[in-house]
C-alpha positions in Angstrom: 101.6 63.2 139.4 98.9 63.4 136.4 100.0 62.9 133.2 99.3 65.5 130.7 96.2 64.8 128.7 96.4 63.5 125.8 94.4 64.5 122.5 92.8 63.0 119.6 95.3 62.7 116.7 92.8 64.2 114.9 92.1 67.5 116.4 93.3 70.4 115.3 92.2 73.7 116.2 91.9 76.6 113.3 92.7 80.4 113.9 91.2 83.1 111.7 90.9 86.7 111.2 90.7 88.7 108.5 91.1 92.7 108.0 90.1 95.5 105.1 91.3 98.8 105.0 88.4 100.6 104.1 84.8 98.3 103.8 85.4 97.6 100.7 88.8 98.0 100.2 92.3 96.2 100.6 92.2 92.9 102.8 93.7 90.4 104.1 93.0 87.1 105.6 95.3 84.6 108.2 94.9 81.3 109.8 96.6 79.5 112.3 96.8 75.7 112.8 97.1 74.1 115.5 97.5 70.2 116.4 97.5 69.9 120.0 98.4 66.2 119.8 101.7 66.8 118.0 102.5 70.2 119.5 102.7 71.6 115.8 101.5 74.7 114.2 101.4 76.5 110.7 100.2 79.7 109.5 99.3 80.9 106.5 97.7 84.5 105.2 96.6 86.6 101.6 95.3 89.6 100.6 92.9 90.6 97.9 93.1 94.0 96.6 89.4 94.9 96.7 87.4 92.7 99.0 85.1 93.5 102.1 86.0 92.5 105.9 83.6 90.0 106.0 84.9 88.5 102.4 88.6 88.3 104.4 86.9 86.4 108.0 85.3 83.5 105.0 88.2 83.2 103.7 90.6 82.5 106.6 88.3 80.0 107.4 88.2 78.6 104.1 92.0 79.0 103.2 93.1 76.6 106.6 90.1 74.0 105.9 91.7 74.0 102.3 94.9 73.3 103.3 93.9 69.9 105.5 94.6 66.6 103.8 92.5 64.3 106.1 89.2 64.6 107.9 90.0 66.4 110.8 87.8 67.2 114.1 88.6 71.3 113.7 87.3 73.8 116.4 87.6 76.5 114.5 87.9 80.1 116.6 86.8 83.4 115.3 86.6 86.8 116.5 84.1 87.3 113.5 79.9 87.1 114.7 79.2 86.8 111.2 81.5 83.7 110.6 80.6 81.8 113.5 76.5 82.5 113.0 77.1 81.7 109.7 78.0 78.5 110.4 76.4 77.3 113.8 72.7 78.9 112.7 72.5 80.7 109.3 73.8 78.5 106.9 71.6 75.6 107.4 68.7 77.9 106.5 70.3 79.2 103.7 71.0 75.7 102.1 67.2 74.8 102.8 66.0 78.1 101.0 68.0 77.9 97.9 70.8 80.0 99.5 68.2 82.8 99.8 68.5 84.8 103.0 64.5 86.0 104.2 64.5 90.2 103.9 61.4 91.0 105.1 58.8 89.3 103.5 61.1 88.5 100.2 64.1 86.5 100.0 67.2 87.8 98.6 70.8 86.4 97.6 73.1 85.3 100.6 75.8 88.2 100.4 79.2 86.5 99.7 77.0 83.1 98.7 80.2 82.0 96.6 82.4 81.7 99.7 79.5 80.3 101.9 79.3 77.6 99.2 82.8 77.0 99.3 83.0 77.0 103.2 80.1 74.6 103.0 81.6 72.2 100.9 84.8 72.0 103.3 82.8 71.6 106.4 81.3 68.3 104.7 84.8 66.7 105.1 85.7 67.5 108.8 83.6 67.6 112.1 83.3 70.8 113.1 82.6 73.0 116.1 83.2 76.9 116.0 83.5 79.0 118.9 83.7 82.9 118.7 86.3 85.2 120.7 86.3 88.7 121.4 88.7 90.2 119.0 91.3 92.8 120.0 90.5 90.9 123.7 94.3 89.4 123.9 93.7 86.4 122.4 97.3 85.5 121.9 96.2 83.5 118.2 93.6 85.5 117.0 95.8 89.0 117.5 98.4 86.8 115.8 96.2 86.2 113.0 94.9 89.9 113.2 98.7 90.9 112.8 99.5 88.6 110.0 95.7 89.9 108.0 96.7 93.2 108.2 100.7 93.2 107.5 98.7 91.1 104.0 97.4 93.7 103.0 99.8 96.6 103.5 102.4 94.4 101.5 99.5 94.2 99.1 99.5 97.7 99.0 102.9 98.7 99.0 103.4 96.0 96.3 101.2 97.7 94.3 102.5 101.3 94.2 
């Protein structure tokens, strides 16, 4: 019989989604944690009550890098293109250009720059490799964190009326 492999104490994988009602609008953001080596999980999730959709994919991201005490090896898993780019390709660029994005022939701000920046600084204090999912594919953590983003924001907005 094999014995079950064992993983790096150090490895945790990171679940995100977030959601907006309207673009911009209401949104919500959810991670899930996950440390194989321990069998332990934790979730967290917010809302903003105006934000865009990709605002709310940043900050799940940003929210369960936040909350790890220790540097970590984190594969991080996304249903958003924009996150995972960001990260693997864009944001390298960005950093090299001033965090100016090329627009033709002139460069412009990097849309949501404050979060990039924010992300950036988190992914200095863990090894990190992001892989992107299909969302709404039956992913059992991404729909999780797809449920928990959205129910954010409708107790958002029924908090608010």
């Amino acid at each position: 019989m094999t014995a079950p492999a064992k993983h790096p104490e150090n490895l945790v994988r990171l679940y995100s989604d977030g959601a907006c009602s309207g673009n911009p609008g209401p949104g919500g953001w959810a991670y899930i944690l996950d440390h194989p080596a321990t069998g332990k999980s934790r979730e967290s999730w917010g809302a903003e009550p105006h934000t865009t959709n990709n605002r709310m994919e940043l900050m799940g991201v940003i929210e369960g890098l936040a909350s790890l005490k220790r540097h970590c090896q984190v594969q991080v898993v996304t249903d958003s293109q924009y996150v995972a780019k960001g990260i693997s390709d864009w944001m390298k660029k960005w950093k090299a250009q001033g965090w100016k994005r090329k627009d033709g022939s002139q460069f412009k701000p990097v849309i949501n720059e404050d979060l990039w920046r924010r992300l950036d600084e988190l992914l200095a204090k863990h090894t990190v490799k992001v892989s992107h999912v299909l969302g709404h594919n039956g992913h059992p953590e991404n729909e999780a964190c797809d449920r928990m983003a959205v129910a954010a924001y409708k107790a958002l907005i029924a908090d608010r009326r």
